[in-house]
MIPA-163028 format. One record per residue (C-alpha): z, y, x; residue number from 1; residue in one letter. Coordinates in nm, 3 decimals, padded with zeros to 5 digits. Example, Ala and Ser with C-alpha at 12.3 -4.5 7.8 and 13.67 -1.06 7.14 Angstrom:
<recs>
z	y	x	num	residu
00.780	-00.450	01.230	1	a
00.714	-00.106	01.367	2	s
</recs>
This chain:
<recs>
z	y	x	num	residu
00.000	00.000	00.000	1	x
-00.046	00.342	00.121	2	x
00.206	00.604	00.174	3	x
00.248	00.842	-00.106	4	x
00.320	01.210	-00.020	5	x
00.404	01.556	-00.187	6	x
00.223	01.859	-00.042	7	x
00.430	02.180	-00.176	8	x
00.386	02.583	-00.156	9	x
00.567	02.869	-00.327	10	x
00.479	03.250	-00.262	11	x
00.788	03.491	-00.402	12	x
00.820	03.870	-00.440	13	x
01.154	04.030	-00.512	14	x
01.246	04.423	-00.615	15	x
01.564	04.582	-00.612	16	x
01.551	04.740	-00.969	17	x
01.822	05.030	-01.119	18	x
02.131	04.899	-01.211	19	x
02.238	04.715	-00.945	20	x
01.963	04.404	-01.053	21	x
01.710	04.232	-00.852	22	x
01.422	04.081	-00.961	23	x
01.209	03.799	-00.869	24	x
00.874	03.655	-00.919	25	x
00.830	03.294	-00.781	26	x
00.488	03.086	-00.797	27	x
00.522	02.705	-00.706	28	x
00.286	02.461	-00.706	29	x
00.303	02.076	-00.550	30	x
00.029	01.814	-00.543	31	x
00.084	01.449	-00.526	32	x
-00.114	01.178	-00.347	33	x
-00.142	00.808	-00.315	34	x
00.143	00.782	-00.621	35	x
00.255	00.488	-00.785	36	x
00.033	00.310	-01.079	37	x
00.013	00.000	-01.262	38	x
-00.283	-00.158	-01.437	39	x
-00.468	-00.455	-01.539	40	x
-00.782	-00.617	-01.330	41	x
-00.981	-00.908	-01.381	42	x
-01.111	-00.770	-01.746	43	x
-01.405	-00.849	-01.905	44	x
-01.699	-00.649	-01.844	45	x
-01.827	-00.470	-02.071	46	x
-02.174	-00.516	-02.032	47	x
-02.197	-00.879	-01.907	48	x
-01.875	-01.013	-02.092	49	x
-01.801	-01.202	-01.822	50	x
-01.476	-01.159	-01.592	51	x
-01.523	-01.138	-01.227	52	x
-01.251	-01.458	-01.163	53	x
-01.350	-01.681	-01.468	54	x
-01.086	-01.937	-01.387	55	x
-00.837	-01.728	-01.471	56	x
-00.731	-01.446	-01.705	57	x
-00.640	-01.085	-01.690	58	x
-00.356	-00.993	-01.408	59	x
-00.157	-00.687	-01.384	60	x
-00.155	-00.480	-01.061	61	x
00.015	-00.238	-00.905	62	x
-00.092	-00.006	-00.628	63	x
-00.105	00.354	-00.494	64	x
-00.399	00.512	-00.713	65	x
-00.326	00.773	-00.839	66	x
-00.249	01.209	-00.855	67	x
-00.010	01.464	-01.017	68	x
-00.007	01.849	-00.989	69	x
00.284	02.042	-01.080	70	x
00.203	02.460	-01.088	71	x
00.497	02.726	-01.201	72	x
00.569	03.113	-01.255	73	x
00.906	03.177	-01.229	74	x
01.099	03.516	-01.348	75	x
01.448	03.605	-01.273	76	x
01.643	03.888	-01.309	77	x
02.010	03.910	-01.157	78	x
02.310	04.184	-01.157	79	x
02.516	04.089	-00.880	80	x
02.907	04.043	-00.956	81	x
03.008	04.371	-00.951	82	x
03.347	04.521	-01.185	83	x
03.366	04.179	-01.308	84	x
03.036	04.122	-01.481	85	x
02.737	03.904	-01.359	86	x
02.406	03.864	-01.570	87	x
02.158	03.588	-01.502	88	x
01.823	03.531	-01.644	89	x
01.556	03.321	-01.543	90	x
01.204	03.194	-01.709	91	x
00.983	02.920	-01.594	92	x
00.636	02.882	-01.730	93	x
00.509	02.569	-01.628	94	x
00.230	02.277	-01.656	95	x
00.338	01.925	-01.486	96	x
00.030	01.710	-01.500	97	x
-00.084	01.349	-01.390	98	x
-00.264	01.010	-01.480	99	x
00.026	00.815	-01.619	100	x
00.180	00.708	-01.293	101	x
00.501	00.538	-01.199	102	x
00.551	00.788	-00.924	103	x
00.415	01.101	-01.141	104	x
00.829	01.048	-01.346	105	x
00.711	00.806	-01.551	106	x
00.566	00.450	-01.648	107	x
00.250	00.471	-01.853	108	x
-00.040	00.248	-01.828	109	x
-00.406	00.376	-01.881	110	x
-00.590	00.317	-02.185	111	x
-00.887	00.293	-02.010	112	x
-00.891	00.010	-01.777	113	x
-01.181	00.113	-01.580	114	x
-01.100	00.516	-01.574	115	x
-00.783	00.631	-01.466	116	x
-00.872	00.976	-01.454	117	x
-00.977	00.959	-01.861	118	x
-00.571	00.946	-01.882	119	x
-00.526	01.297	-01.696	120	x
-00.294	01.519	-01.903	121	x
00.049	01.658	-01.909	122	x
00.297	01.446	-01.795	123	x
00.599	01.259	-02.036	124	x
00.822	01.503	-01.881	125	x
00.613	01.815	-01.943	126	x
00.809	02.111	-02.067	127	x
00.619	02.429	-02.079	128	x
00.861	02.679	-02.127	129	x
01.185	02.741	-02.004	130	x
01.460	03.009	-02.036	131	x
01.801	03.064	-01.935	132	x
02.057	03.362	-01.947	133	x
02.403	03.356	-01.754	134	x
02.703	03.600	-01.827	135	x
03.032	03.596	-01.683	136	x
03.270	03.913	-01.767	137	x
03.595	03.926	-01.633	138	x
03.824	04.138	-01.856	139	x
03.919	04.447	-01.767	140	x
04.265	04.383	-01.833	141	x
04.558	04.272	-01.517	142	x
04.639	04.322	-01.159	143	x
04.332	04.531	-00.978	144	x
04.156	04.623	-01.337	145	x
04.117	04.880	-01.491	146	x
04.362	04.846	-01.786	147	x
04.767	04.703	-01.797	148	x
04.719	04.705	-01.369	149	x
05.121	04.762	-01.353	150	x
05.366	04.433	-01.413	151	x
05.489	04.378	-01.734	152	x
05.427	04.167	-02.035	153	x
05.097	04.313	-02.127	154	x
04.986	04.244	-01.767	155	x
05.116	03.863	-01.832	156	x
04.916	03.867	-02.129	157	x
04.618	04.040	-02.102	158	x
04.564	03.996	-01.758	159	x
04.327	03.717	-01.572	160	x
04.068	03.649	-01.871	161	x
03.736	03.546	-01.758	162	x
03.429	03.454	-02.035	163	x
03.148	03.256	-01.907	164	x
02.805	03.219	-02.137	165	x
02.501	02.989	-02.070	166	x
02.189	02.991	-02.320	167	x
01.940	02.739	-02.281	168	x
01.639	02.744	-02.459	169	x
01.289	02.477	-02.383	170	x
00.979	02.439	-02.530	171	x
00.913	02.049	-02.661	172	x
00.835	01.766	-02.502	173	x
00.506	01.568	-02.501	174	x
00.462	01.293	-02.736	175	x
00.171	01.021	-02.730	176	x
00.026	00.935	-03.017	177	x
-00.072	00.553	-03.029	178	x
-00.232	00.315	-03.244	179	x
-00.195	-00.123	-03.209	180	x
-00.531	-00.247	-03.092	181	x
-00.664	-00.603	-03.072	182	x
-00.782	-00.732	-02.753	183	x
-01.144	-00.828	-02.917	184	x
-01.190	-00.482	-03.053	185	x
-01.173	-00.260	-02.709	186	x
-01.409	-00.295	-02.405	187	x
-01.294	-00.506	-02.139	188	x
-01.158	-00.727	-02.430	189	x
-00.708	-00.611	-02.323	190	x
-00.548	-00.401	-02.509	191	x
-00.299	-00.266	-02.313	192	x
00.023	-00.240	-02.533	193	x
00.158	00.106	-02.595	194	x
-00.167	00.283	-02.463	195	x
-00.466	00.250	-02.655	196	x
-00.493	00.580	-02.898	197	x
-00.628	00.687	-03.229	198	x
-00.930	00.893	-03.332	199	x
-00.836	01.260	-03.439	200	x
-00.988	01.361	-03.745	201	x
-01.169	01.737	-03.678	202	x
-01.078	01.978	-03.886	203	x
-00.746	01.834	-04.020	204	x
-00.427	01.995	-03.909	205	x
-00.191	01.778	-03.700	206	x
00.117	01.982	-03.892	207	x
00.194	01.811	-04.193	208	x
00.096	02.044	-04.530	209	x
00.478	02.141	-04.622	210	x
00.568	02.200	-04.232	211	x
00.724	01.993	-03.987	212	x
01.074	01.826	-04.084	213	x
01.308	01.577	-03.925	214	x
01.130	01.306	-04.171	215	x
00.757	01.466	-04.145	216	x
00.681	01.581	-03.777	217	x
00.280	01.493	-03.774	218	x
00.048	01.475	-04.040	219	x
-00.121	01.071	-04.033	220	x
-00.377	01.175	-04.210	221	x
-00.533	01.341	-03.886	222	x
-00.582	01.006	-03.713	223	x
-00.841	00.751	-03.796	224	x
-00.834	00.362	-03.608	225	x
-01.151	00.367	-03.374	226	x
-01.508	00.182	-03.450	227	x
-01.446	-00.141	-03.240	228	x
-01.583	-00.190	-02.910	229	x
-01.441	00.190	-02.857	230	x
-01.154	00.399	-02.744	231	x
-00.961	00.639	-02.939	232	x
-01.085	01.024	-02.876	233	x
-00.714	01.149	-02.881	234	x
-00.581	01.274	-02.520	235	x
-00.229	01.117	-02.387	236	x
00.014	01.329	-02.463	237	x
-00.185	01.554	-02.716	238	x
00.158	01.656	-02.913	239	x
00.446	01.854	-02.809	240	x
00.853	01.722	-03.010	241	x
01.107	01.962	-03.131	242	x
01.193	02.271	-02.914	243	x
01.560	02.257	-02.791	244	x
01.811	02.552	-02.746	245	x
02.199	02.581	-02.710	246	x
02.474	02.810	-02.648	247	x
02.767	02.710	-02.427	248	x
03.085	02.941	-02.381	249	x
03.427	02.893	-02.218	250	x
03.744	03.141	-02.150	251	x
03.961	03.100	-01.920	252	x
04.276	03.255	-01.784	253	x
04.414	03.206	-01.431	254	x
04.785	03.227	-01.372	255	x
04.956	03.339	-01.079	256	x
05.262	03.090	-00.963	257	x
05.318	03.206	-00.602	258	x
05.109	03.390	-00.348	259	x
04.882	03.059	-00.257	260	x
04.947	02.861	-00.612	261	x
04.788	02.955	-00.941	262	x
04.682	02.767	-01.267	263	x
04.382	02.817	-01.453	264	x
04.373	02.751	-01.845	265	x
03.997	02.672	-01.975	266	x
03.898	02.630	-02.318	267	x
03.475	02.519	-02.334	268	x
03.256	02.509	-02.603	269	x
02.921	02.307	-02.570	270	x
02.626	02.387	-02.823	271	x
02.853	02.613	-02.979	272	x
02.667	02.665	-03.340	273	x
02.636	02.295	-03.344	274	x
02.273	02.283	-03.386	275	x
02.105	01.935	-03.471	276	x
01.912	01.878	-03.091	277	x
01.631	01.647	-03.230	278	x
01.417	01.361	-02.975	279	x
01.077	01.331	-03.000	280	x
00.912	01.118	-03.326	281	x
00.813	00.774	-03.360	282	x
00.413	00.821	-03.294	283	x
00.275	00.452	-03.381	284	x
00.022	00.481	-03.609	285	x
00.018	00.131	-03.692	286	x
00.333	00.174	-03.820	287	x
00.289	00.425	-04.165	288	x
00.621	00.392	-04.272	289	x
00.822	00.560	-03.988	290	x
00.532	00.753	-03.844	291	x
00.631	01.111	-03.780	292	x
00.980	01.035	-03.806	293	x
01.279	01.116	-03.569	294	x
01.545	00.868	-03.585	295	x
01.753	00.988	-03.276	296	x
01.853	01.291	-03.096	297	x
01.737	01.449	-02.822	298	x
02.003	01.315	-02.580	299	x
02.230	01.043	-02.697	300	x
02.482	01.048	-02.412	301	x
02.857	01.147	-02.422	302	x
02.808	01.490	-02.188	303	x
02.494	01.642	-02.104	304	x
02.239	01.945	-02.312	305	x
02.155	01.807	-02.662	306	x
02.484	01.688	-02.767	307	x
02.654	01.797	-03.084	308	x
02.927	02.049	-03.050	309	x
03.213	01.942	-02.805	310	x
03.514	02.105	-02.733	311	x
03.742	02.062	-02.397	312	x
04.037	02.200	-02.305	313	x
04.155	02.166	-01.916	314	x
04.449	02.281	-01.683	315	x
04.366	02.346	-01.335	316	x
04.602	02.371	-01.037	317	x
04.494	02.557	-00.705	318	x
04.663	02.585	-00.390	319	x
</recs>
């Protein structure tokens, strides 16, 4: 097998702006070579209908075959900590693209045995559109601030309060439309499972008519089985699954004990207005019933973005 490899480059510009913020303006692309893939080899041909090695049937293979291409604009703007506040925000607009392959994130197989390249598109883990904005705001309350500076109970109080705020927002992920295939209706006589695709229907809207909903996310009436002895028209990939945005908070107040010693009281909040966080939809069209539908959530582990609303509460001792 050959070696596969990464070639990377990123140009950045940054500008002190008024107000104590800098700004930044990142491009970064990376290329990868020689990557991962699995297919199938010893198919039928399709126009002599006869397989290379008669004696035996089709075999799966794996070698180093095939490209991705990852390209990025990144946008930041930051206020330094200064009087206790800090602002972050940062957005990515972004394309990750490749053939399928193992080493491209993920662990598709072509639909097209004999053209790899007809399965260039954006990759499973694809997400166009990023955003993120960071506060943190010490209050202005306590020893060295502006307000109850002098001991006494309001200091006691008042004083060491810190709020911390992270919104996340992303544009959807990539979901691939597929349809069951027999092995005597496609050329090369394999299906491969899980890859061969529908026809899309022109002129019919892949949004269902009364919007897309939990139980509704694509219209089936858009996609039509393919004539046999042909592949589906329909790109990998071709739709995007629910966008995805949170709000995580947490206050905490840090207690002095002696000159070295302190404790720190947090309270956190994770996806603080609870909102549903959906996954992408089941996307078989051989399956009518449940096609369209999203049956689990975005991310079904304990911690983690996607989760619903979870509350902590921790003590922390420094020294």
């Amino acid at each position: 097998r050959k070696d596969m490899y990464v070639s990377a480059w990123t140009a950045s510009v940054q500008q002190k702006l008024p107000g104590n913020f800098v700004g930044t303006a990142t491009y970064l692309g990376n290329k990868g070579t020689n990557l991962i893939t699995t297919t199938y080899v010893n198919v039928l041909n399709p126009l002599t209908g006869l397989r290379p090695y008669p004696a035996f049937g089709v075999v799966a293979w794996r070698g180093n075959d095939s490209n991705s291409t990852f390209h990025a604009m990144q946008f930041n703007v930051r206020r330094e900590f200064q009087n206790g506040f800090l602002l972050s925000a940062n957005y990515m607009w972004s394309h990750s693209i490749n053939d399928g392959s193992i080493g491209g994130g993920e662990s598709d197989t072509v639909q097209n045995i004999f053209c790899r390249a007809c399965d260039k598109a954006s990759s499973d883990d694809d997400v166009r559109q990023v955003f993120n904005l960071s506060v943190a705001y010490q209050l202005p309350f306590g020893p060295g601030r502006r307000y109850f500076s002098n001991p006494g109970m309001a200091r006691a109080f008042l004083g060491g309060w810190a709020l911390n705020t992270i919104g996340t927002a992303r544009s959807g992920l990539p979901v691939n439309i597929t349809i069951d295939s027999a092995n005597a209706v496609v050329p090369g006589g394999y299906s491969v499972p899980s890859s061969e695709r529908p026809d899309l229907i022109p002129s019919v809207s892949l949004i269902p008519a009364g919007g897309q909903t939990p139980n509704n996310w694509i219209n089936l009436a858009a996609f039509a089985a393919p004539a046999p002895g042909t592949f589906g028209n329909l790109g990998r990939n071709a739709f995007r699954g629910p966008d995805l945005w949170q709000v995580d908070a947490s206050l905490a107040k840090r207690i002095s004990v002696t000159e070295r010693m302190g404790i720190q009281l947090r309270a956190e909040v994770f996806n603080i207005f609870n909102r549903a966080q959906y996954g992408n939809p089941l996307a078989d069209i051989s399956s009518p019933l449940n096609f369209g539908q999203i049956t689990t959530p975005v991310n079904q582990n304990a911690t983690g973005s996607g989760t619903p609303r979870e509350i902590q509460l921790a003590v922390r001792v420094t020294f």
